[in-house]
VOZAKOL-563617 format. One line per field, with one value per residue: residue in one letter; x, y, z of N, C-alpha, C, O in turn. Coordinates in steps of 0.05 Angstrom, whole numbers, plus 5000, padded with zeros to 4 digits. Atoms other than C-alpha are relative to their C-alpha. Layout:
// residues N
r	[A, ...]
nxx	[X, ...]
nyy	[Y, ...]
nzz	[Z, ...]
caxx	[X, ...]
cayy	[Y, ...]
cazz	[Z, ...]
cxx	[X, ...]
cyy	[Y, ...]
czz	[Z, ...]
oxx	[X, ...]
oyy	[Y, ...]
ozz	[Z, ...]
This chain:
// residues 68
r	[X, X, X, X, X, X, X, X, X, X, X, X, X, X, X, X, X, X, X, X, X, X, X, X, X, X, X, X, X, X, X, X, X, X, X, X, X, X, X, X, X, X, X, X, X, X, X, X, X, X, X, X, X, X, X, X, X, X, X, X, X, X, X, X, X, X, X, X]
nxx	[5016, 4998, 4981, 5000, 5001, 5015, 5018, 4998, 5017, 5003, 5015, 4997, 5000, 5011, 4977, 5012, 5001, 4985, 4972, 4992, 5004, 4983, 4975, 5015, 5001, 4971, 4986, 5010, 4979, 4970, 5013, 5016, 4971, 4985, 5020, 5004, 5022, 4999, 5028, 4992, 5023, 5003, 5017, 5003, 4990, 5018, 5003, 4970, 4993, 5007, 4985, 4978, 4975, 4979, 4998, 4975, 4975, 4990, 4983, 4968, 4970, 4989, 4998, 5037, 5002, 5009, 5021, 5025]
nyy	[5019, 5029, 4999, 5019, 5002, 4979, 4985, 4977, 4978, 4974, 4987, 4976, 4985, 4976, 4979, 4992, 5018, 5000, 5008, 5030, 5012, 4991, 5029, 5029, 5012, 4996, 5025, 5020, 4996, 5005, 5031, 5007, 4998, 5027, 5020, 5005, 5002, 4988, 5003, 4982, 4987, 4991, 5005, 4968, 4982, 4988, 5004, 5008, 4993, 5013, 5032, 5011, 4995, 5016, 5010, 4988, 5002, 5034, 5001, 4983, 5016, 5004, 5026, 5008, 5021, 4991, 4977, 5014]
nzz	[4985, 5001, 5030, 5000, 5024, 5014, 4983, 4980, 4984, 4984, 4977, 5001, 4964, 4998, 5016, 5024, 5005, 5031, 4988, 4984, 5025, 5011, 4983, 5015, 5030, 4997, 4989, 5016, 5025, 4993, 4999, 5022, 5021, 4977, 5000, 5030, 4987, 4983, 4991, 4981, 4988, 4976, 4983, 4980, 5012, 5009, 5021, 5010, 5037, 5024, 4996, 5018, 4993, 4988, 5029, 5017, 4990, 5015, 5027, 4999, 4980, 5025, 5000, 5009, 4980, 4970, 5002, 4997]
caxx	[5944, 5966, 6021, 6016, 6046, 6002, 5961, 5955, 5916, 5918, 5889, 5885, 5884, 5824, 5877, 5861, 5843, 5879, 5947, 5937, 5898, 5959, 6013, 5967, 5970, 6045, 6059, 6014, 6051, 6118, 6079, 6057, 6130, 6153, 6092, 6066, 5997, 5975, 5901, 5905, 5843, 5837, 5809, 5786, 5813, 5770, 5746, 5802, 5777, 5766, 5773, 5806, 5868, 5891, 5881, 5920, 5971, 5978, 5986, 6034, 6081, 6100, 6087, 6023, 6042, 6011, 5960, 5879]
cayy	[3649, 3592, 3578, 3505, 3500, 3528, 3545, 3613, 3648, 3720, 3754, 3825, 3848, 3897, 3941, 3978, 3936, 3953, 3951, 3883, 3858, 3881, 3841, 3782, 3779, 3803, 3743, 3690, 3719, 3700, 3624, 3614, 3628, 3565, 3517, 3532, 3534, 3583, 3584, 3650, 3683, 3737, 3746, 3821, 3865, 3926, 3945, 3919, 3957, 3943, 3866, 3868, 3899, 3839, 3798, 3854, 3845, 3763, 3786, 3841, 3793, 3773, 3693, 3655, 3607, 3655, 3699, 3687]
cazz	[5736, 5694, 5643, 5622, 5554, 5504, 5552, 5585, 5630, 5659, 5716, 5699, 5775, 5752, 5712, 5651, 5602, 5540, 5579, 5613, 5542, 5515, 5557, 5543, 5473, 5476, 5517, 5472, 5409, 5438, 5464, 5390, 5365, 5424, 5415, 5347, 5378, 5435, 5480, 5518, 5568, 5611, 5671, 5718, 5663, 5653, 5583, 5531, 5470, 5400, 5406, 5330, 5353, 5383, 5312, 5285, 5333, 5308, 5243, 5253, 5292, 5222, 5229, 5188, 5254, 5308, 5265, 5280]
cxx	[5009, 5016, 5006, 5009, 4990, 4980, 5006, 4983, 5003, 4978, 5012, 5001, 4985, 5013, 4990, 5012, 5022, 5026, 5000, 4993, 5026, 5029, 4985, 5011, 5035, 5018, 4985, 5007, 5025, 5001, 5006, 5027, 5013, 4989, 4987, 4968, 4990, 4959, 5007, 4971, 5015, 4977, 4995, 5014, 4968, 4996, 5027, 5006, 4999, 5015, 5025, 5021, 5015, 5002, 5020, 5028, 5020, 5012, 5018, 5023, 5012, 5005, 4978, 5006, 4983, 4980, 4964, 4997]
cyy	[4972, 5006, 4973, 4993, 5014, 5013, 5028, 5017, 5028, 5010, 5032, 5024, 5026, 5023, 5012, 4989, 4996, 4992, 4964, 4982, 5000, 4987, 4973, 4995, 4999, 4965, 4967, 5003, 4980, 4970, 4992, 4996, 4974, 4973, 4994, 5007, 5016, 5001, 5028, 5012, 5021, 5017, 5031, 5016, 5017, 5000, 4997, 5020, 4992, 4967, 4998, 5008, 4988, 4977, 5008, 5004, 4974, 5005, 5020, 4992, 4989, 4960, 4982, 4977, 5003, 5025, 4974, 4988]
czz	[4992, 4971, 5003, 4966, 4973, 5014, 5016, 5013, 5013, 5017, 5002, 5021, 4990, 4990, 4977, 4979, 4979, 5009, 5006, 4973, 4986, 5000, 4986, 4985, 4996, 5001, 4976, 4973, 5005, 5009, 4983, 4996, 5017, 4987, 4970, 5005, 5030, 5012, 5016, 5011, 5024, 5023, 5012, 4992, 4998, 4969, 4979, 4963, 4973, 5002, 4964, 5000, 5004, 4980, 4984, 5008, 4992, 4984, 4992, 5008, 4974, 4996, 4995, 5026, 5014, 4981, 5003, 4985]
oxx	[5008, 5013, 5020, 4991, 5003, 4969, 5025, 4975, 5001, 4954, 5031, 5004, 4997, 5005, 4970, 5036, 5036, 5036, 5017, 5009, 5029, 5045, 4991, 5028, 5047, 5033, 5000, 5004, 5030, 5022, 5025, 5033, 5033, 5003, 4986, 4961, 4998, 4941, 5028, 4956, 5033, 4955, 5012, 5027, 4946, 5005, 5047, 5023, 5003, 5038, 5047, 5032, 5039, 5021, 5037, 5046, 5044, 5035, 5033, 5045, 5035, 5025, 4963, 4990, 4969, 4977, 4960, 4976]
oyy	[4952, 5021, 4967, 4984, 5032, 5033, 5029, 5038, 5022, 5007, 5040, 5048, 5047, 5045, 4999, 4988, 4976, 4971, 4948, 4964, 4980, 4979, 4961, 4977, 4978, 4950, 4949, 4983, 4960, 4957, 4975, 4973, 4965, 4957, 4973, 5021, 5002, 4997, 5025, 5016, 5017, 5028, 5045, 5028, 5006, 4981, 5010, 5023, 4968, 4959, 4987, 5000, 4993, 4963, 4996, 5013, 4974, 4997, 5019, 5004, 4984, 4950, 4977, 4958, 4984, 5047, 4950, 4975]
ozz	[5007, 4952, 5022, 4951, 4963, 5006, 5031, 5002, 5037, 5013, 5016, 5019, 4992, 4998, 4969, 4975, 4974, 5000, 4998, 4967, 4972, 4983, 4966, 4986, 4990, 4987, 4970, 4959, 4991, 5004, 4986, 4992, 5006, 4976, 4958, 4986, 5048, 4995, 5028, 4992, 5040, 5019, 5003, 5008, 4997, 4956, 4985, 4945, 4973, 5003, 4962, 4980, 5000, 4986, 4971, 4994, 4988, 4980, 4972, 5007, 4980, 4984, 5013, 5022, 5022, 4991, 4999, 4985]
């Protein structure tokens, strides 16, 4: 929906959630590692699942730049 820098938005086109949550964070990992700084939301994803997954995804990317 919107890629402005650190900014990013997604529009989950109603998809299951964990997948599209999943791209998200993917893609705002790979931001963080550009900008240093990353804002990411998304939008008409179904349920996404244990939200701390995607914390433990920050700090598995192996960078104290881009963890929560």
């Amino acid at each position: 929906m919107k890629d402005d820098g650190p900014i990013l938005m997604f529009d989950g086109l109603r998809g299951y959630g964990r997948c599209v949550a999943g791209e998200a964070m993917s893609a705002a990992i790979a931001r963080c590692r550009q900008t240093g700084i990353v804002a990411v939301t998304l939008a008409n994803a179904h349920h996404i699942g244990r939200v701390g997954a995607y914390g433990e995804m920050t700090s598995g990317a192996g960078s104290s730049r881009c963890t929560s």
